[in-house]
C-alpha positions in Angstrom: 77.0 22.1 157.1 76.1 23.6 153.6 75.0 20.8 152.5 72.7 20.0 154.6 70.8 23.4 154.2 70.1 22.9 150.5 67.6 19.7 149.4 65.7 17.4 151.4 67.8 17.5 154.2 65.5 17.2 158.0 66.6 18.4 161.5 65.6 16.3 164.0 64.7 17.8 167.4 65.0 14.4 169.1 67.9 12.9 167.6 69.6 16.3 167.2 71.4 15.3 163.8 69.7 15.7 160.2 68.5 13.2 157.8 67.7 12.8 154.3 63.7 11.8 154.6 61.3 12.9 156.8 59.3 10.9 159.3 55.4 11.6 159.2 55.0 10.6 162.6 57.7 13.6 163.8 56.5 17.0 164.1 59.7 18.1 165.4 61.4 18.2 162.0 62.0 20.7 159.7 64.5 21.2 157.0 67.8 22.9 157.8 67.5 25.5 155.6 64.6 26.7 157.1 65.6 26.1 161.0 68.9 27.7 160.5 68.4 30.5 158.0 64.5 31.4 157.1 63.2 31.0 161.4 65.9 33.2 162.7 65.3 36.4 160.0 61.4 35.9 160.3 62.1 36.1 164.2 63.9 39.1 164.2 61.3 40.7 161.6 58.6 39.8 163.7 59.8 41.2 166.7 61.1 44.4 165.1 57.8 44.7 163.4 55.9 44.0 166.9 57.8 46.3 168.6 59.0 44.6 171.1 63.0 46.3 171.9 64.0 43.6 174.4 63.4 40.4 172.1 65.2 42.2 169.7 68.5 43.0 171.7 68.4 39.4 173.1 68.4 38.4 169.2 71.0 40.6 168.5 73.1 39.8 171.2 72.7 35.6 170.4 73.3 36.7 166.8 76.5 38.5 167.2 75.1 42.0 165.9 76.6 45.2 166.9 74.2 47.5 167.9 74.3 50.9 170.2 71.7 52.1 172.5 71.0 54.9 169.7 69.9 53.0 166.9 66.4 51.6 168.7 66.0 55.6 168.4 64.4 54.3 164.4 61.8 52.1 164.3 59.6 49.6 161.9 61.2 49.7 158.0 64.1 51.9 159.1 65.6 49.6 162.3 65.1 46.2 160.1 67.0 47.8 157.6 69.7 48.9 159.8 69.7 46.1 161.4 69.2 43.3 158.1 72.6 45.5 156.6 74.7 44.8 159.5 73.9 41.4 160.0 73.6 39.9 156.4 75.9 42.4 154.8 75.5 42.3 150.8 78.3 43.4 149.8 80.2 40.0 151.3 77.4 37.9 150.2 77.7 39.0 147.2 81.3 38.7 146.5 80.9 35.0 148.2 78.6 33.9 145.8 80.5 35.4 142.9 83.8 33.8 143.7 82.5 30.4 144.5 79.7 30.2 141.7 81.4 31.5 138.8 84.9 29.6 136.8 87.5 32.1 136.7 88.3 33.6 133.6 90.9 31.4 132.3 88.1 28.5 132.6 85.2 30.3 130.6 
C-alpha cells in the first residue's frame, strides 16, 4: 500500500483499485496519497475548525482515536492539537522514518 501513496499512483472510484495514469474523462480519481492521507486530516480540521462536535466524534470514532467526553471542553487550535497528537503521534513517526530511512551505522 505504500507504494501506491507516493508518485503517480490514481484511485479509481469506479474500478476500486489504483492505476499508474489518470483518465481525463474520470472525475472520480484522485491520487492515493491525497484520498488516504491529505482528505481525511483536512476533514477533521475542517470540522474542528467549523465547530461542528458531532462530525468530529464520528471521525474519531472511524479513525480509531481515543477521546473522552472532557476534551470537547477546548476548542479551535487547542482540540486540533489534542486531537492531531493522539492520532498522528510524532514521536512514532519520527522514530519510523529514522529507522527505515537512514543505513545503520556500520553501513555509513
Amino acid at each position: 500500500m505504500a507504494k501506491l501513496l507516493w508518485g503517480d499512483w490514481f484511485y479509481d472510484e469506479e474500478s476500486k483499485g489504483f492505476k499508474n495514469s489518470p483518465r481525463s474523462s474520470n472525475k472520480n480519481e484522485s491520487r492515493g496519497f491525497n484520498k488516504y492521507v491529505l482528505k481525511p486530516i483536512i476533514h477533521l480540521y475542517k470540522a474542528i475548525s467549523e465547530n461542528k462536535i458531532d462530525l468530529v466524534k464520528k471521525i474519531c470514532e472511524r479513525q480509531e482515536i481515543s477521546i473522552k467526553e472532557s476534551d470537547f471542553n477546548s476548542t479551535g487550535k487547542d482540540l486540533i492539537k489534542l486531537l492531531f497528537r493522539r492520532w498522528i503521534n510524532v514521536a512514532d513517526a519520527v522514530l519510523d522514518m529514522v529507522c527505515t530511512q537512514l543505513p545503520s551505522p556500520v553501513e555509513a
